[in-house]
PDBQT receptor file of N, H, CA, C and O in Angstrom, charges set to zero:
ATOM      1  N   UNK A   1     -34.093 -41.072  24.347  1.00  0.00    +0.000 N 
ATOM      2  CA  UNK A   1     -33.308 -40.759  23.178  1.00  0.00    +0.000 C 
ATOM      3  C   UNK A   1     -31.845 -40.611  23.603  1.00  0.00    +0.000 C 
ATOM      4  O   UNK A   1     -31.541 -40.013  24.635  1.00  0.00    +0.000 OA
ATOM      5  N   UNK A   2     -31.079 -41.087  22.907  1.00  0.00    +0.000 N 
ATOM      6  H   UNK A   2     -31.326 -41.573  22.068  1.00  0.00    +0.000 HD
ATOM      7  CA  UNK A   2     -29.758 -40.899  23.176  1.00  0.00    +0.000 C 
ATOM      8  C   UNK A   2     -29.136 -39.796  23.018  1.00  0.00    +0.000 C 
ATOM      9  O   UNK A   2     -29.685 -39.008  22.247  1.00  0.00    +0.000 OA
ATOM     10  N   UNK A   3     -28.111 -39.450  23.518  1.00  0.00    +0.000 N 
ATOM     11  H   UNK A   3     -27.666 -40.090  24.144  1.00  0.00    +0.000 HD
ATOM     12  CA  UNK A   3     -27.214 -38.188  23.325  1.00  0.00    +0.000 C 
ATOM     13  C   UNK A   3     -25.542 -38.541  23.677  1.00  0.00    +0.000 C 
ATOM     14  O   UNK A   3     -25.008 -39.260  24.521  1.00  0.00    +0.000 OA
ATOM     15  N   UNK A   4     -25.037 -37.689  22.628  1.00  0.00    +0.000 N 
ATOM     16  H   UNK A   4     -25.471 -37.105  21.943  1.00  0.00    +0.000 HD
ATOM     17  CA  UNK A   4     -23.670 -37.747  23.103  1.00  0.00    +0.000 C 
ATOM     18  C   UNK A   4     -22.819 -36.531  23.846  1.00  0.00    +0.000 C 
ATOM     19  O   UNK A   4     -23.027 -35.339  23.620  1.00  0.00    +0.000 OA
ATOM     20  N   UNK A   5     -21.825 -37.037  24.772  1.00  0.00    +0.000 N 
ATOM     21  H   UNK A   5     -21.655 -38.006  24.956  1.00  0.00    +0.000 HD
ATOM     22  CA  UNK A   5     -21.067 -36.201  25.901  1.00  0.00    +0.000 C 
ATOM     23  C   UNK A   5     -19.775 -35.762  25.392  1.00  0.00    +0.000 C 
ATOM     24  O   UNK A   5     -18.896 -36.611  25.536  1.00  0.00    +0.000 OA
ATOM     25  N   UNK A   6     -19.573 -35.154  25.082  1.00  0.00    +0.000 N 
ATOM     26  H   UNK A   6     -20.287 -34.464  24.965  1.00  0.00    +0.000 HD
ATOM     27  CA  UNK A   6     -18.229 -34.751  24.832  1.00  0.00    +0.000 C 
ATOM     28  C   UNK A   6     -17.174 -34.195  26.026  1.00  0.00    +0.000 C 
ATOM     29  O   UNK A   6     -17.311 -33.043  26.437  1.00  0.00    +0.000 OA
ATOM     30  N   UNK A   7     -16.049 -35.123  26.595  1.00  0.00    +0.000 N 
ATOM     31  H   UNK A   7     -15.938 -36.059  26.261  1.00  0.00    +0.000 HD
ATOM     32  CA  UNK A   7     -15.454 -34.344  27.529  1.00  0.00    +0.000 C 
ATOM     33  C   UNK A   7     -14.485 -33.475  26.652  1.00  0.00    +0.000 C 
ATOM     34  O   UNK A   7     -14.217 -33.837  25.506  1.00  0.00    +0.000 OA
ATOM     35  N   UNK A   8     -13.985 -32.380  27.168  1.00  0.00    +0.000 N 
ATOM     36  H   UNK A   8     -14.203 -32.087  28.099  1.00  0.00    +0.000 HD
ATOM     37  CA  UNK A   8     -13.810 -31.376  26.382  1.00  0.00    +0.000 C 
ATOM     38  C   UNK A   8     -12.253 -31.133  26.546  1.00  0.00    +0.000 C 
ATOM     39  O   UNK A   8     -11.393 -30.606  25.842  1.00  0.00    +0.000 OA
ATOM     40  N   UNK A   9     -12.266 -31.567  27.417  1.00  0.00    +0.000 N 
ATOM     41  H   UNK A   9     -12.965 -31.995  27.989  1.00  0.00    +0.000 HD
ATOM     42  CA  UNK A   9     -10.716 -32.050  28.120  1.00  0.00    +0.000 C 
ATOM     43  C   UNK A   9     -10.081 -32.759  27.723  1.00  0.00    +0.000 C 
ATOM     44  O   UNK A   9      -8.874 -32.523  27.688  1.00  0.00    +0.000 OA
ATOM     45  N   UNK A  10     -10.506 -33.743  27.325  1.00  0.00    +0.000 N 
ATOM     46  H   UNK A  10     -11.487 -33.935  27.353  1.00  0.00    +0.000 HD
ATOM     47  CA  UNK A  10      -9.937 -34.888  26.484  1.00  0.00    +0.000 C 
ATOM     48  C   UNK A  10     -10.071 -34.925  25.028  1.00  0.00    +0.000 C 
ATOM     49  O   UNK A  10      -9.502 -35.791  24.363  1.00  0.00    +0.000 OA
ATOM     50  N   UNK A  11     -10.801 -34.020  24.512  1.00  0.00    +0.000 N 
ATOM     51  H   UNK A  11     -11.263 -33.317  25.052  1.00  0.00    +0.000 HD
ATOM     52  CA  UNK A  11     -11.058 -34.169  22.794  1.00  0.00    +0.000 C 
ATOM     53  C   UNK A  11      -9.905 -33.185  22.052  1.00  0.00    +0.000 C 
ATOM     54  O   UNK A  11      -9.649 -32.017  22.345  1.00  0.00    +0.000 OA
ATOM     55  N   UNK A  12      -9.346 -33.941  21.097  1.00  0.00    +0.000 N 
ATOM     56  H   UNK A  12      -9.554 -34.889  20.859  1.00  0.00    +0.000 HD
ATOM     57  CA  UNK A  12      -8.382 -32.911  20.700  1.00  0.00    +0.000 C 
ATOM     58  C   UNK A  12      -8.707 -32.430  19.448  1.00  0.00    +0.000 C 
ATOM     59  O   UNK A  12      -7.788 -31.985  18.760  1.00  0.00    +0.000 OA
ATOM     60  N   UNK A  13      -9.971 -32.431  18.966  1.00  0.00    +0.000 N 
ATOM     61  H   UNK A  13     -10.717 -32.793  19.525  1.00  0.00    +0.000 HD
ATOM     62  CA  UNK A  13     -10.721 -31.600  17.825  1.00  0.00    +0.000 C 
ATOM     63  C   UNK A  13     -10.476 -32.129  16.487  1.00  0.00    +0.000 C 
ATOM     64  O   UNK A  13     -10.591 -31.359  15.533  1.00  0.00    +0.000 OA
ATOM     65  N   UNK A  14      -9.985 -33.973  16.204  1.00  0.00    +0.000 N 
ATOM     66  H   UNK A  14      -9.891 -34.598  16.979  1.00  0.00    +0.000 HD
ATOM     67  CA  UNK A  14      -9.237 -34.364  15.241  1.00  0.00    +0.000 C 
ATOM     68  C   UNK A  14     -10.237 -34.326  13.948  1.00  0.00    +0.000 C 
ATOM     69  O   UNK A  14      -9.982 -34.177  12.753  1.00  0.00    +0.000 OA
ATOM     70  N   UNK A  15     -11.639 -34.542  14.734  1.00  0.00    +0.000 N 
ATOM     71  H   UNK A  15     -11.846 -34.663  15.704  1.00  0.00    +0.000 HD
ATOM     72  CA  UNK A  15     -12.708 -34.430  14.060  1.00  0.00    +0.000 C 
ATOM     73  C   UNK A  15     -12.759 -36.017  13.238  1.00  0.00    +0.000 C 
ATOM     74  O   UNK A  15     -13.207 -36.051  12.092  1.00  0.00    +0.000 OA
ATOM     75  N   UNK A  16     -12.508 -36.672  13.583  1.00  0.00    +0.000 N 
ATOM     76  H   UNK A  16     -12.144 -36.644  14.513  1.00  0.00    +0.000 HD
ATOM     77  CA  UNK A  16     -12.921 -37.943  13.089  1.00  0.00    +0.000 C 
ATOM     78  C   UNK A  16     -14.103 -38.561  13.729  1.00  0.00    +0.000 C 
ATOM     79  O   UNK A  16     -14.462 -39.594  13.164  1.00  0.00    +0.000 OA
ATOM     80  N   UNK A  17     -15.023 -38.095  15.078  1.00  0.00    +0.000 N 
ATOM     81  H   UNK A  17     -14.732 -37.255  15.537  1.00  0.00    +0.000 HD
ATOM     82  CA  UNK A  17     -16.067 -38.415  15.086  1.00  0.00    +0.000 C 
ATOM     83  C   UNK A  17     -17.279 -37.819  14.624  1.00  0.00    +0.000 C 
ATOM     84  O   UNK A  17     -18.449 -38.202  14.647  1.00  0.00    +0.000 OA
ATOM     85  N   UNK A  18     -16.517 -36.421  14.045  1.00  0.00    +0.000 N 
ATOM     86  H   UNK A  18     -15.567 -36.109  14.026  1.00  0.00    +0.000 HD
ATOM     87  CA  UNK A  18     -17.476 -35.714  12.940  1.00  0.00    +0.000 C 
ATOM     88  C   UNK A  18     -17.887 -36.731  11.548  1.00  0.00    +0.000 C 
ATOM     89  O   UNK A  18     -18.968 -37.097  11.086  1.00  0.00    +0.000 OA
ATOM     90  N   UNK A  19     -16.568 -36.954  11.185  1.00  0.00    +0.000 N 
ATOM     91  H   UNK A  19     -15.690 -36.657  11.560  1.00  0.00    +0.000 HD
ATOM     92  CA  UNK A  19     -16.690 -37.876   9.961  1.00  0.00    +0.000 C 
ATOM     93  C   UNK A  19     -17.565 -39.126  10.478  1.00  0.00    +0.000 C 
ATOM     94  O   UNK A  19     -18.708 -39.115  10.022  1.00  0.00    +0.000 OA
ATOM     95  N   UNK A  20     -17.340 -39.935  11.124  1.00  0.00    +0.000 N 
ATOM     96  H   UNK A  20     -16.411 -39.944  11.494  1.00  0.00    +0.000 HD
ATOM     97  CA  UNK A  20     -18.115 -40.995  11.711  1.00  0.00    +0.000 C 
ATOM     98  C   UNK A  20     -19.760 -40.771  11.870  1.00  0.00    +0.000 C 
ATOM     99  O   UNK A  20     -20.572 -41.551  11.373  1.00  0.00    +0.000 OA
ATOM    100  N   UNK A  21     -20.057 -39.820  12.487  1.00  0.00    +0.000 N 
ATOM    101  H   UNK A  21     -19.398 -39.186  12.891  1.00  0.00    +0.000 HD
ATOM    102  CA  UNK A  21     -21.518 -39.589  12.225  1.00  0.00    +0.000 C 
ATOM    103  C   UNK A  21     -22.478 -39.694  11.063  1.00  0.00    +0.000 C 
ATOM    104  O   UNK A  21     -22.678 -38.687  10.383  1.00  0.00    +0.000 OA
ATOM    105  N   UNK A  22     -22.963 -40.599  10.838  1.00  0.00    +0.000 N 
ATOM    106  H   UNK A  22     -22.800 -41.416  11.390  1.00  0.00    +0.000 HD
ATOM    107  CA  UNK A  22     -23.799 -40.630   9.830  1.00  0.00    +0.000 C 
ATOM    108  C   UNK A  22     -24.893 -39.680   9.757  1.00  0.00    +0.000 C 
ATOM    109  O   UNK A  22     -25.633 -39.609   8.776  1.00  0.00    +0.000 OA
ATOM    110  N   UNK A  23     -25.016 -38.856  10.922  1.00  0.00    +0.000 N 
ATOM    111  H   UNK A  23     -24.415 -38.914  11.719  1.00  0.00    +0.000 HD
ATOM    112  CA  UNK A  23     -26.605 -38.221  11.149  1.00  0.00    +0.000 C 
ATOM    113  C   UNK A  23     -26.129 -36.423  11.210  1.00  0.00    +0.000 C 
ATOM    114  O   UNK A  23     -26.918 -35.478  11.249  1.00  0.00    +0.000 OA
ATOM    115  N   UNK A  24     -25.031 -36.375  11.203  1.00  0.00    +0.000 N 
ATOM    116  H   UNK A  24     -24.391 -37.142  11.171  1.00  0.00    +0.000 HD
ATOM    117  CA  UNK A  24     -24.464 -35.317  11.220  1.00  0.00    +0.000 C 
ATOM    118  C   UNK A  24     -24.910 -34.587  12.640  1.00  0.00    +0.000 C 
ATOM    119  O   UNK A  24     -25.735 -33.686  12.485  1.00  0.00    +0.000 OA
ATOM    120  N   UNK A  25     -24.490 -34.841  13.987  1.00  0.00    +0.000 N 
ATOM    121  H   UNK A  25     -23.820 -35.572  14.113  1.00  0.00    +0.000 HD
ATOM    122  CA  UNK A  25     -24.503 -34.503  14.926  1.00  0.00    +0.000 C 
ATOM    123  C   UNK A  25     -23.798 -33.463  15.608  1.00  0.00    +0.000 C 
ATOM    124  O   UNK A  25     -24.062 -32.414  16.197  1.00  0.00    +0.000 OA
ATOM    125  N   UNK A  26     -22.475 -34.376  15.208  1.00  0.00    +0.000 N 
ATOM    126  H   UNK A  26     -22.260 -35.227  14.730  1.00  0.00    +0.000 HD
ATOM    127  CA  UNK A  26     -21.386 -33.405  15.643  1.00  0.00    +0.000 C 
ATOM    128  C   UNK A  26     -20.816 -32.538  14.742  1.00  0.00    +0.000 C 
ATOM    129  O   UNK A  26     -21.175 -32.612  13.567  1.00  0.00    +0.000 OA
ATOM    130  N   UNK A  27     -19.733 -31.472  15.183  1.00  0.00    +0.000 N 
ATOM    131  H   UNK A  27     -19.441 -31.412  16.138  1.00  0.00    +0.000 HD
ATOM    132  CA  UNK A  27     -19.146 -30.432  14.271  1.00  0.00    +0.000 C 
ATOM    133  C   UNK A  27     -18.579 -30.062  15.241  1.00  0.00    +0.000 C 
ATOM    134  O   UNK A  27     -18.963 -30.197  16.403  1.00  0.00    +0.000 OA
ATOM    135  N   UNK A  28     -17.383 -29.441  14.778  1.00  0.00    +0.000 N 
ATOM    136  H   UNK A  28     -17.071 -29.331  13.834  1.00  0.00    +0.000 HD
ATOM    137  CA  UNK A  28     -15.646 -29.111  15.768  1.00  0.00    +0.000 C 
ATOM    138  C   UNK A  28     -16.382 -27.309  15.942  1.00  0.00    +0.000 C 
ATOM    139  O   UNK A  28     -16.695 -26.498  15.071  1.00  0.00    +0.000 OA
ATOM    140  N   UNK A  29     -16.431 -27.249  17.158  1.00  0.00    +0.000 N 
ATOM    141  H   UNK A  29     -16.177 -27.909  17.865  1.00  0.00    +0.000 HD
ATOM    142  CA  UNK A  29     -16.670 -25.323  17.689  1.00  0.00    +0.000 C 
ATOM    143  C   UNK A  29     -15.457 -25.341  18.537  1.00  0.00    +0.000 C 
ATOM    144  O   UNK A  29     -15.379 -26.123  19.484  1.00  0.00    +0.000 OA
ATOM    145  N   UNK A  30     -14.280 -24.317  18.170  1.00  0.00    +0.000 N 
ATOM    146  H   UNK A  30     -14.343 -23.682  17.400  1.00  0.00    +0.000 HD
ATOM    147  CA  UNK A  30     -13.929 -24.129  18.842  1.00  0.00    +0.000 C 
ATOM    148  C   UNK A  30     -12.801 -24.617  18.739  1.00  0.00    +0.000 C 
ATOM    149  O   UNK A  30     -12.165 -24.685  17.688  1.00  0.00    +0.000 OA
ATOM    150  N   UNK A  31     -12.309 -25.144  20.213  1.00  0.00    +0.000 N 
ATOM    151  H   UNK A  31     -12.825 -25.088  21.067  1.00  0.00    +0.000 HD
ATOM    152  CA  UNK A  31     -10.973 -26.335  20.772  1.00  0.00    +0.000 C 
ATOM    153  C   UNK A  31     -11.788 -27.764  20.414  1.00  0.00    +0.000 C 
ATOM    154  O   UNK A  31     -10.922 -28.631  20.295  1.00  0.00    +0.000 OA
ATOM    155  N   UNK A  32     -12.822 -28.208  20.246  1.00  0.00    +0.000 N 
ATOM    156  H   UNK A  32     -13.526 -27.504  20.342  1.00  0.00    +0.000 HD
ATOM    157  CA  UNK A  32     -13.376 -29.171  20.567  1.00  0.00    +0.000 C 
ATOM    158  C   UNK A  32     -14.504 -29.626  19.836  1.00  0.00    +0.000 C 
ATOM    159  O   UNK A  32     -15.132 -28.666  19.388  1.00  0.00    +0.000 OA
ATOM    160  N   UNK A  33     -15.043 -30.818  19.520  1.00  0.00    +0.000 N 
ATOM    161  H   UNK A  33     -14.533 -31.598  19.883  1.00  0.00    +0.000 HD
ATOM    162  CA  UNK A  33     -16.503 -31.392  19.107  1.00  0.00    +0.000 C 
ATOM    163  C   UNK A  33     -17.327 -30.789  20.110  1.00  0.00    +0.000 C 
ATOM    164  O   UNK A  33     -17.260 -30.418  21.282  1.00  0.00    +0.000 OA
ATOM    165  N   UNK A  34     -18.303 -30.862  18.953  1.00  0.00    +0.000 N 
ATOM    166  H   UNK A  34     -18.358 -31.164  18.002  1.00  0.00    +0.000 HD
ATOM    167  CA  UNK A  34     -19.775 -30.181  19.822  1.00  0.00    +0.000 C 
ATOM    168  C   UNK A  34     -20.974 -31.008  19.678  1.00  0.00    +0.000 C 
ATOM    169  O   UNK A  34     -21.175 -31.284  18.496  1.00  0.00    +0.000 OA
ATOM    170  N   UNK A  35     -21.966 -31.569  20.606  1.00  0.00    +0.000 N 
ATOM    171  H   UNK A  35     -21.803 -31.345  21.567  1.00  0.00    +0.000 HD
ATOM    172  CA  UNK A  35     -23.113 -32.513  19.788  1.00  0.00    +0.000 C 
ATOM    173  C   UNK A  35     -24.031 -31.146  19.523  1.00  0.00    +0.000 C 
ATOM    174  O   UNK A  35     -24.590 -30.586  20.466  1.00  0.00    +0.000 OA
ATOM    175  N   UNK A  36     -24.134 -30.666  18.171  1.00  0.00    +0.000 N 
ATOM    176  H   UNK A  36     -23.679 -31.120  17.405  1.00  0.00    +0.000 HD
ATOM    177  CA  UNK A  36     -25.129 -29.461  18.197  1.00  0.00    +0.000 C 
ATOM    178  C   UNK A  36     -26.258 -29.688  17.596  1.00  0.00    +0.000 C 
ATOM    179  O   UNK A  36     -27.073 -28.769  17.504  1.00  0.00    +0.000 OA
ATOM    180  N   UNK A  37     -26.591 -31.226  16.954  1.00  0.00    +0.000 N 
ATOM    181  H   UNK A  37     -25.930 -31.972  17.029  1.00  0.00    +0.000 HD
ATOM    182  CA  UNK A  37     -27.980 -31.516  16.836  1.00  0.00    +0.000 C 
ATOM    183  C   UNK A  37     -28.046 -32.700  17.513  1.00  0.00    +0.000 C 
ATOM    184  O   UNK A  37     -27.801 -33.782  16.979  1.00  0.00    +0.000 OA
ATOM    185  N   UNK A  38     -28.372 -32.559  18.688  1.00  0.00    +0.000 N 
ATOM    186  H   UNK A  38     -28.571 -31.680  19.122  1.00  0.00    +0.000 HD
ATOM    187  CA  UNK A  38     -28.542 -34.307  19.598  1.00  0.00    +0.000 C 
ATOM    188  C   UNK A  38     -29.935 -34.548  18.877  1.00  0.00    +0.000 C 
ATOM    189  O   UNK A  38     -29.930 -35.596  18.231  1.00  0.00    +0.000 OA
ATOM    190  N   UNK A  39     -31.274 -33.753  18.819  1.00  0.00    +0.000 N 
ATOM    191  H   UNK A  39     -31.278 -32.902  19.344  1.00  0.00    +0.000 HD
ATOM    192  CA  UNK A  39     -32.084 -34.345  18.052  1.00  0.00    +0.000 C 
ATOM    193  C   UNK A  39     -31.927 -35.104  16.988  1.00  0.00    +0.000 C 
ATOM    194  O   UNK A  39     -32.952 -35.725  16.705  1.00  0.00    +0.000 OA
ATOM    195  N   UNK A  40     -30.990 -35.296  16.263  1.00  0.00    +0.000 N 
ATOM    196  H   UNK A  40     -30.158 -34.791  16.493  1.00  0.00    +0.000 HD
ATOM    197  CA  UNK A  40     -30.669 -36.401  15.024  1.00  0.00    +0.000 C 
ATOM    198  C   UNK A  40     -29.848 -37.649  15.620  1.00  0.00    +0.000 C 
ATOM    199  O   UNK A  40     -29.559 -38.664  14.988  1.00  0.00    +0.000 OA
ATOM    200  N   UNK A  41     -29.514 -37.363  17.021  1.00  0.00    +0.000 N 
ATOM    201  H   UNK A  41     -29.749 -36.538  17.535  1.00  0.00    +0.000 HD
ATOM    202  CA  UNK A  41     -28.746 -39.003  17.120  1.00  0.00    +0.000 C 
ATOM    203  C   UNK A  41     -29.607 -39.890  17.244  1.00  0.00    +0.000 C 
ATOM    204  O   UNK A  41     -30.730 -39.625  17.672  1.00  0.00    +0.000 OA
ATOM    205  N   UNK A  42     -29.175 -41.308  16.833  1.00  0.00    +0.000 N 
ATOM    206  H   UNK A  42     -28.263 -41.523  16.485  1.00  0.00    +0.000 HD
ATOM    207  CA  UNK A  42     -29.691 -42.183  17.052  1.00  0.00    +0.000 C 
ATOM    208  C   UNK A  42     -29.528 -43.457  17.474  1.00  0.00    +0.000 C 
ATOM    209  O   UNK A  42     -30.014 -44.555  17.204  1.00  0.00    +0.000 OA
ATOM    210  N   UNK A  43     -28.242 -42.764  18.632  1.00  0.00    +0.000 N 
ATOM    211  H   UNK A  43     -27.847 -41.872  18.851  1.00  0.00    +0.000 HD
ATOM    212  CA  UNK A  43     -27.603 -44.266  19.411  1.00  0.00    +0.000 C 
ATOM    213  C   UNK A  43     -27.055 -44.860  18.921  1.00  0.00    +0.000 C 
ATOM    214  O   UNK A  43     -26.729 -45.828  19.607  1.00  0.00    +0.000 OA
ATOM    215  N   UNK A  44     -26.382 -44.880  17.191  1.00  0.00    +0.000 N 
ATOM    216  H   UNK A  44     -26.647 -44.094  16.634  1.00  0.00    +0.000 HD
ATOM    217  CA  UNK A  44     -25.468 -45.437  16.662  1.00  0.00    +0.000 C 
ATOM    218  C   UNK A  44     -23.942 -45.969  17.296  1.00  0.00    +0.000 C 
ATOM    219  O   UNK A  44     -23.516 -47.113  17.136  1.00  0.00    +0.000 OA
ATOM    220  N   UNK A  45     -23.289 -44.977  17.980  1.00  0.00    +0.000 N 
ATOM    221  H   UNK A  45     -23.635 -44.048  18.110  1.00  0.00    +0.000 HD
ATOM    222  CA  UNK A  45     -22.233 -44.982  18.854  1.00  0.00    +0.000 C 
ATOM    223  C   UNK A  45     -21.234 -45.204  18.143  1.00  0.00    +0.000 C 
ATOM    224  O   UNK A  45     -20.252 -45.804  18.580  1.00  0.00    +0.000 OA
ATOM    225  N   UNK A  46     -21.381 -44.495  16.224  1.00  0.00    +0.000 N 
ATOM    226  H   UNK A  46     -22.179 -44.008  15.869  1.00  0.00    +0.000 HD
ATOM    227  CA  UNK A  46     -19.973 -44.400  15.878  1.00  0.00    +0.000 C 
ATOM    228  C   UNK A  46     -19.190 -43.498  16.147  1.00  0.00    +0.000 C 
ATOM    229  O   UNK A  46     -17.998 -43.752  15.974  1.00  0.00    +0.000 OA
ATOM    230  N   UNK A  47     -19.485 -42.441  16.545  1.00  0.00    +0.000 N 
ATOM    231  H   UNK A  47     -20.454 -42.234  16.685  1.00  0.00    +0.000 HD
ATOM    232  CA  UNK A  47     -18.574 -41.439  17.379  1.00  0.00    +0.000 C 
ATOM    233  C   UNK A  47     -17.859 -41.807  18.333  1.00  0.00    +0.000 C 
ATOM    234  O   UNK A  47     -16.752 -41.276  18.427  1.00  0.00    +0.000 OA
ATOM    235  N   UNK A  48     -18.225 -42.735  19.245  1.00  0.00    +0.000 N 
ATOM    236  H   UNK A  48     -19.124 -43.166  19.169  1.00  0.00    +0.000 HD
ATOM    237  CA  UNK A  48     -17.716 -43.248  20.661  1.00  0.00    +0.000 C 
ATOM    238  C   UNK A  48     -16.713 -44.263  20.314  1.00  0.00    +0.000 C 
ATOM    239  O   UNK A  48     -15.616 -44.244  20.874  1.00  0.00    +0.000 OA
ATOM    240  N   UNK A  49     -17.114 -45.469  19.111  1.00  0.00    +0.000 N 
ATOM    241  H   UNK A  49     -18.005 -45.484  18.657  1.00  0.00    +0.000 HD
ATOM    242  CA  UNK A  49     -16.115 -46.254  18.636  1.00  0.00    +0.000 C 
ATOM    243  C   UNK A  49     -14.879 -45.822  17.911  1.00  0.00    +0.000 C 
ATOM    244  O   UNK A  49     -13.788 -46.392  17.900  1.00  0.00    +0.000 OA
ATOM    245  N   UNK A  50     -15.367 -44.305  17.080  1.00  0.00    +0.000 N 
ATOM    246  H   UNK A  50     -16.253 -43.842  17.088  1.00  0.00    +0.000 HD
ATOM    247  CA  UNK A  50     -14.017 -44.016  16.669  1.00  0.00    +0.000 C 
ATOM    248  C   UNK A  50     -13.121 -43.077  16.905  1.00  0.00    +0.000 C 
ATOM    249  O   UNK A  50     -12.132 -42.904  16.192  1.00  0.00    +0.000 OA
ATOM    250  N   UNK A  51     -13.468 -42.236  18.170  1.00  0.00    +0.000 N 
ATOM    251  H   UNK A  51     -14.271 -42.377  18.749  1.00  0.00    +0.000 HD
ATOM    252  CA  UNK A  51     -12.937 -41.447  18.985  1.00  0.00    +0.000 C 
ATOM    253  C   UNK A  51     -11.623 -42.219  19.494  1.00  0.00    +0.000 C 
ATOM    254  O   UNK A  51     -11.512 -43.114  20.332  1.00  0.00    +0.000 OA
ATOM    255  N   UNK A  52     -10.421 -41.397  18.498  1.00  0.00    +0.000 N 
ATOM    256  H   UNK A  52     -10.511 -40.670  17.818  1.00  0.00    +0.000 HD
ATOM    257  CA  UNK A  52      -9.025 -42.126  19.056  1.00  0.00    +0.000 C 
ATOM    258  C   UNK A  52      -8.985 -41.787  21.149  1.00  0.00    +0.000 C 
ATOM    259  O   UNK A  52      -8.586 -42.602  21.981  1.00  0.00    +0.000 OA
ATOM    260  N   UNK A  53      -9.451 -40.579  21.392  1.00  0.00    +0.000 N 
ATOM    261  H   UNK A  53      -9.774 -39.917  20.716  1.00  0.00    +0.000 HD
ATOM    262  CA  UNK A  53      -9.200 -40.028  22.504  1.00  0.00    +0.000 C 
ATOM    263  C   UNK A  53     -10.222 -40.648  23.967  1.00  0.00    +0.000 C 
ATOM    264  O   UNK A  53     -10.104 -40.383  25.163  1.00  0.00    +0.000 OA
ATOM    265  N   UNK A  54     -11.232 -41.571  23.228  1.00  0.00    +0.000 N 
ATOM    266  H   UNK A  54     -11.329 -41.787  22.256  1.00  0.00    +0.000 HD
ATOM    267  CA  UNK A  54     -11.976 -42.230  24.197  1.00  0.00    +0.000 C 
ATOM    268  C   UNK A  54     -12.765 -40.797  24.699  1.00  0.00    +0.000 C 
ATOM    269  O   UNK A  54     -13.232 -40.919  25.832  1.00  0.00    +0.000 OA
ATOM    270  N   UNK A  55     -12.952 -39.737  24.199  1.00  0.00    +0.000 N 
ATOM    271  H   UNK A  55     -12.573 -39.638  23.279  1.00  0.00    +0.000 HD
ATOM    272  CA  UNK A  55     -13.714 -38.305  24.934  1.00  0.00    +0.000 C 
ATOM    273  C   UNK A  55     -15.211 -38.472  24.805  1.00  0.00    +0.000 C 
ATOM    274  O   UNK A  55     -16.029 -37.626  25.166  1.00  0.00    +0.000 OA
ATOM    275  N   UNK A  56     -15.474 -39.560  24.296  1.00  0.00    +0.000 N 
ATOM    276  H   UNK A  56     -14.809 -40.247  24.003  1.00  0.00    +0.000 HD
ATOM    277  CA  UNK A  56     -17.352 -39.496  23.721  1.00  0.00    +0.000 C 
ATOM    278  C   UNK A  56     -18.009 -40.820  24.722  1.00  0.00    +0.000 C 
ATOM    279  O   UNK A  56     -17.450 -41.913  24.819  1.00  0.00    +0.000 OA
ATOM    280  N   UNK A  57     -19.573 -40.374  25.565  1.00  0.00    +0.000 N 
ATOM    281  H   UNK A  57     -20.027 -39.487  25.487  1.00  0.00    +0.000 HD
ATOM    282  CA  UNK A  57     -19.635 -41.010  25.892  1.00  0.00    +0.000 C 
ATOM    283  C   UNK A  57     -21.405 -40.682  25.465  1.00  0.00    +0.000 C 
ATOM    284  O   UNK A  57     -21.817 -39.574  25.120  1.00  0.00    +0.000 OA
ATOM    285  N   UNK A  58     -22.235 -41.892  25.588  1.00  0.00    +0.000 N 
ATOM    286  H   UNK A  58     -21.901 -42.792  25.868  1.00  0.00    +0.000 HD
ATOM    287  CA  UNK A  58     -23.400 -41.588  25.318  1.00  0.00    +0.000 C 
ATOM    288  C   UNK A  58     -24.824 -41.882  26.452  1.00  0.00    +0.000 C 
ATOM    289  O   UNK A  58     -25.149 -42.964  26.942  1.00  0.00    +0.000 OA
ATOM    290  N   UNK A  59     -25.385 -40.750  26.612  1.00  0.00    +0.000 N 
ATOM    291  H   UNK A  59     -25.122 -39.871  26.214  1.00  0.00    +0.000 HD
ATOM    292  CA  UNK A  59     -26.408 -40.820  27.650  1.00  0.00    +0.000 C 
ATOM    293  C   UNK A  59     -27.783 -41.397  27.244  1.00  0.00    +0.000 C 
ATOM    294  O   UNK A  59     -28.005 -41.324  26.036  1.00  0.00    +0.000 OA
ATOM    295  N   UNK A  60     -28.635 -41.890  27.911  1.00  0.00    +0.000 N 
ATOM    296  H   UNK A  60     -28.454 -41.950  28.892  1.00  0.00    +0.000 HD
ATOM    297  CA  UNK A  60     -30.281 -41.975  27.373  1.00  0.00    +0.000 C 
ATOM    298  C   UNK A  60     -30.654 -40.553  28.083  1.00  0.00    +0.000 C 
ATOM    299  O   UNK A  60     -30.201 -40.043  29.107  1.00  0.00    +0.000 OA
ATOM    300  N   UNK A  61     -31.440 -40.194  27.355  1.00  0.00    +0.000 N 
ATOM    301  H   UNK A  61     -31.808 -40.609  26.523  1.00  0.00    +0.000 HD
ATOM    302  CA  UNK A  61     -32.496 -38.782  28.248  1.00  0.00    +0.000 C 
ATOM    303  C   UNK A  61     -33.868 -39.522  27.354  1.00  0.00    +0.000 C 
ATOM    304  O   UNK A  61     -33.973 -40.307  26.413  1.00  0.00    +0.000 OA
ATOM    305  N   UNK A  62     -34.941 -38.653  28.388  1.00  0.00    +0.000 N 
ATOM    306  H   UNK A  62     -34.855 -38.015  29.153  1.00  0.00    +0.000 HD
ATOM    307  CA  UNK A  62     -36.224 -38.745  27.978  1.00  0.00    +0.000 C 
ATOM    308  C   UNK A  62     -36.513 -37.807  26.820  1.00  0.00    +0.000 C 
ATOM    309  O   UNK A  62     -37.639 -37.766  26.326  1.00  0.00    +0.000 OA
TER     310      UNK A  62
């Protein structure tokens, strides 16, 4: 299942890969995006495409 990485360092909280999520994954905690339901991704990778900051990257896990 896929998951997304947020470097935290690099995200400047514009929240446009909030909007991009169709599955509602992400949500801004904080300074930063958070993936706080990775159980709903589904490898789409519109977060990663529309991340002006390039901060999203996406893993496989079991």
């Amino acid at each position: 299942m896929p998951r997304p990485i947020i470097n935290e360092d690099d995200c400047s909280a514009c929240g446009i890969c909030v909007d991009a999520c169709p599955n509602d994954v992400i949500e801004i905690v904080g300074d930063a995006a958070e993936p706080v339901h990775d159980d709903r991704c589904d490898g789409c990778a519109a977060c990663m495409e529309e991340c002006p900051m390039g901060a999203i990257i996406e893993i496989e896990e079991d």
